[in-house]
C-alpha positions in Angstrom: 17.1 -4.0 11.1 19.3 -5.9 9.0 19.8 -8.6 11.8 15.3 -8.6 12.0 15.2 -8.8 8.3 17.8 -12.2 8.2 15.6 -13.4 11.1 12.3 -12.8 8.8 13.5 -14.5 6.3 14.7 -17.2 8.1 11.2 -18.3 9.4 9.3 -17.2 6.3 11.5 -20.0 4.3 10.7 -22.2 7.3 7.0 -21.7 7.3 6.6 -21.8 3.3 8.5 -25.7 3.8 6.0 -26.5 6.7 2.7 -25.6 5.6 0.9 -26.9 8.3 2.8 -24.2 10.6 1.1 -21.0 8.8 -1.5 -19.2 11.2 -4.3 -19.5 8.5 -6.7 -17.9 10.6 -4.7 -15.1 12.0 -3.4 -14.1 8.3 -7.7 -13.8 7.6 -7.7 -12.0 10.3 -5.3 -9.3 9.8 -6.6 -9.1 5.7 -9.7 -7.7 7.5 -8.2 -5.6 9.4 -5.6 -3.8 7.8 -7.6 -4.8 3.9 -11.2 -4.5 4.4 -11.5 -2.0 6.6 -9.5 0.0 4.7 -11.3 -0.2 1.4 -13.4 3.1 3.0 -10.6 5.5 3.0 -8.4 4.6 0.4 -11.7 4.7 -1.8 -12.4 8.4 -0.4 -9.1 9.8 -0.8 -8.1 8.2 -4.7 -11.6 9.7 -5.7 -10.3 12.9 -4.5 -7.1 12.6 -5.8 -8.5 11.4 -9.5 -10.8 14.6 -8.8 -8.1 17.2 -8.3 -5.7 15.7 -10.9 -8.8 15.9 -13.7 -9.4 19.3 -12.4 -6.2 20.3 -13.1 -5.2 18.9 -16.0 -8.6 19.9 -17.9 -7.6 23.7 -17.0 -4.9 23.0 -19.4 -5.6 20.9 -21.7 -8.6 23.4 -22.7 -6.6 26.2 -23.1 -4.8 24.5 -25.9 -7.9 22.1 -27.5 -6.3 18.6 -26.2 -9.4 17.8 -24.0 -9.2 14.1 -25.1 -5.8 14.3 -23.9 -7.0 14.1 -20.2 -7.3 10.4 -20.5 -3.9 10.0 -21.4 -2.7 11.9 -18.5 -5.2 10.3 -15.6 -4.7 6.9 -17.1 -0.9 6.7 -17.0 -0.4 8.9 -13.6 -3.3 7.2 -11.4 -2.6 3.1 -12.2 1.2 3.7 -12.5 2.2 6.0 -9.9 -0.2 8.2 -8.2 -3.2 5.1 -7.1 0.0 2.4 -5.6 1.8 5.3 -3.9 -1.4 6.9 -2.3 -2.6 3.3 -1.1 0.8 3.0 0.2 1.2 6.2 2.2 -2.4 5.7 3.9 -1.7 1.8 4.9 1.6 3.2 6.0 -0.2 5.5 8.2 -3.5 3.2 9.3 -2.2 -0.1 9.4 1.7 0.2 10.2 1.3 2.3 13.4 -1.4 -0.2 14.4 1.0 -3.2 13.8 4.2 -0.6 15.8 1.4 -0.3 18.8 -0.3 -3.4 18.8 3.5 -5.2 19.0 4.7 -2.0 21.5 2.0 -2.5 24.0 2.6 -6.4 24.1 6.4 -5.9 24.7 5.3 -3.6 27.7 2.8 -5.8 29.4 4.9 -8.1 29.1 3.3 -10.8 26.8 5.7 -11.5 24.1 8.4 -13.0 27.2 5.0 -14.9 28.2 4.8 -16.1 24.4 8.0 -17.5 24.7 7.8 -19.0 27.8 4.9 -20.9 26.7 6.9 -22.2 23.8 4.7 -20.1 21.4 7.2 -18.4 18.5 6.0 -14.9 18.1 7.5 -15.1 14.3 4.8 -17.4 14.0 1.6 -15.8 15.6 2.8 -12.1 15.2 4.9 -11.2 12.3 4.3 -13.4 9.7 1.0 -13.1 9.1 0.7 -9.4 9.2 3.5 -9.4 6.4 1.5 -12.1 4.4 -1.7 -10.6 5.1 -0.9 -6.8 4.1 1.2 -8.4 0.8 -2.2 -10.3 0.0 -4.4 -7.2 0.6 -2.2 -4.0 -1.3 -2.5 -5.0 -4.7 -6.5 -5.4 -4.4 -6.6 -1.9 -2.4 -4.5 -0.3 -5.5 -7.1 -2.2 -7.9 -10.1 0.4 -6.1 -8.1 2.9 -5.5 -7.3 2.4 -9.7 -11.4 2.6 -10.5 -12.3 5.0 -8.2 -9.2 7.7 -9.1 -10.3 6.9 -12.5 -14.5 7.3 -12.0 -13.8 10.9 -10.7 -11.5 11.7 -13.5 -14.4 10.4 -15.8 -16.6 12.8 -14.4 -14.9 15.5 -14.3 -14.1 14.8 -18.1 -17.8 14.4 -18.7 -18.5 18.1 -16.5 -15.6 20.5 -18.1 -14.3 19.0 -21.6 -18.0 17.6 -22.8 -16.0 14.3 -23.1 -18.7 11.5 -23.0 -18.6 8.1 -20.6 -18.2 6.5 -24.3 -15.9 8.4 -25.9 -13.5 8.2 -22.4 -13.5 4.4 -21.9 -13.0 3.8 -26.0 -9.7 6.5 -26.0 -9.2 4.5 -22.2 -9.1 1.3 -23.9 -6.6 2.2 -26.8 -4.3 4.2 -25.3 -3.6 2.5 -22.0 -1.9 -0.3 -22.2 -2.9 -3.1 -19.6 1.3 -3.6 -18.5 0.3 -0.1 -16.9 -2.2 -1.2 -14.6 -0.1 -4.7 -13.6 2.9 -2.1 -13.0 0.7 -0.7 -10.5 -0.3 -3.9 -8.9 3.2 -5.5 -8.6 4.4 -2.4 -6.8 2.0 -3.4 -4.3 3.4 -6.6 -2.4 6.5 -4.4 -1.8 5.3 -1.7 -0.8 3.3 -3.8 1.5 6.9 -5.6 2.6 8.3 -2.6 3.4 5.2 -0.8 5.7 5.1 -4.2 7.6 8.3 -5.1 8.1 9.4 -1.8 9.4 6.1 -0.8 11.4 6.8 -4.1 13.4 10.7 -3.8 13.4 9.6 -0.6 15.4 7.1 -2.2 17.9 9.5 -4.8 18.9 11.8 -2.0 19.5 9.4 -0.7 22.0 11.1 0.2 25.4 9.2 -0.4 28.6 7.5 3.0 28.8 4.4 4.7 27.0 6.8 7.3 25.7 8.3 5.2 23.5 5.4 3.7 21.9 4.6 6.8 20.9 8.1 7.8 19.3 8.5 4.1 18.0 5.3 4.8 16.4 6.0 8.0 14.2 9.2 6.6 13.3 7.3 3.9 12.2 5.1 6.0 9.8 7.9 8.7 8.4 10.1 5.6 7.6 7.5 3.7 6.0 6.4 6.5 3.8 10.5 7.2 3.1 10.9 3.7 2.0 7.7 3.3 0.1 8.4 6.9 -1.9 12.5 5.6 -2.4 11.1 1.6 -3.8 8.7 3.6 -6.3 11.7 6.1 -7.7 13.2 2.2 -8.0 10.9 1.1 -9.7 9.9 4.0 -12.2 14.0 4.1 -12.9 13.9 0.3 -13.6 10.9 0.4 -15.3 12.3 3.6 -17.3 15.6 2.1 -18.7 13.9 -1.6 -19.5 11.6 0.5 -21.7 8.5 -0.7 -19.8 
């Protein structure tokens, strides 16, 4: 893996010196596919998680008269931790064990050796712009997965505590501090790094057998999620000890 990453690097400092080498259309491409079509589910499920965390915490909060509180709580937990790592773990899950198969069943029938015979580099038509595309694409997924997380928390406000639309966005807007939300988005193009790099690392591993597209592919998914969930505990120690 360490070997692939050198390699990755290699070519992505390549391509970023020859601009006229970067697959434009491929790269808008995969933004569709593993961004666009994505915004349905990671809409569906941070609503639901924004839901149950409101629920929650509004349980509590009643019992000891902090109702307002529940903006504090939802605001800091959804665009810091809860709406990147969410996004993370379902693009993990949709889009990395697409790129693991996708790669898998090429090295099986046989057409990355044709690639290369042709003289077409499969850095260049392959890898790179699913990395560039999914780094592109995570931070505006976290962005709806921020609003919606944050609509259903809103409502749920508005349904158990009597806490008004008004009243939530003005105690929104002075106790959340923006650097929270752009903590949430810079998490994004790493996370992003990580579910490509290793979702492909794992479909160029591909033996010549279904079987192993198959195991290539959850290994692709549990490691994505690992390395995803161990970058965030990075970042929130970083984060933590640079009093951000």
């Amino acid at each position: 893996f360490v070997a692939f990453l050198g390699e990755l690097f290699t070519n992505n400092l390549h391509f970023l010196l020859s601009k006229k080498d970067i697959r434009y259309k491929e790269i808008f491409f995969e933004i569709n596919e593993s961004g666009v079509k994505a915004l349905g589910i990671v809409s569906v499920t941070a609503f639901l998680i924004g839901l149950v965390v409101a629920y929650q915490s509004a349980y509590q909060l009643r019992i000891y008269g902090a109702n307002i509180f529940i903006v504090d709580m939802l605001g800091l937990s959804l665009l810091r931790e809860l709406a990147p790592l969410i996004t993370a773990i379902i693009i993990a899950g949709r889009s990395g064990s697409a790129y693991t198969a996708q790669i898998g069943a090429m090295k099986i029938t046989q057409e990355l050796d044709a690639m290369k015979t042709m003289g077409f580099e499969p850095y260049k038509f392959l890898v790179i712009p699913r990395i560039a595309a999914l780094m592109i694409v995570m931070p505006i997924l976290i962005f709806v997965a921020d609003i919606m997380g944050i609509f259903s928390g809103m409502i749920i406000a508005h349904i158990d505590l009597n806490i008004s639309s008004n009243l939530f966005l003005d105690r929104f807007s002075e106790v959340i501090a923006a650097k929270h939300f752009v903590i949430g988005l810079i998490k994004g193009p790493f996370f992003a790094f990580l579910i490509a790099s290793i979702s492909i690392y794992r479909g160029l591993g591909v033996k010549n057998d279904t079987q192993s597209i198959g195991m290539n592919t959850t290994k692709s998914v549990v490691e994505s999620i690992f390395a995803v969930i161990m970058c965030d505990a990075l970042f929130s120690i970083i984060f933590t000890n640079l009093g951000i």
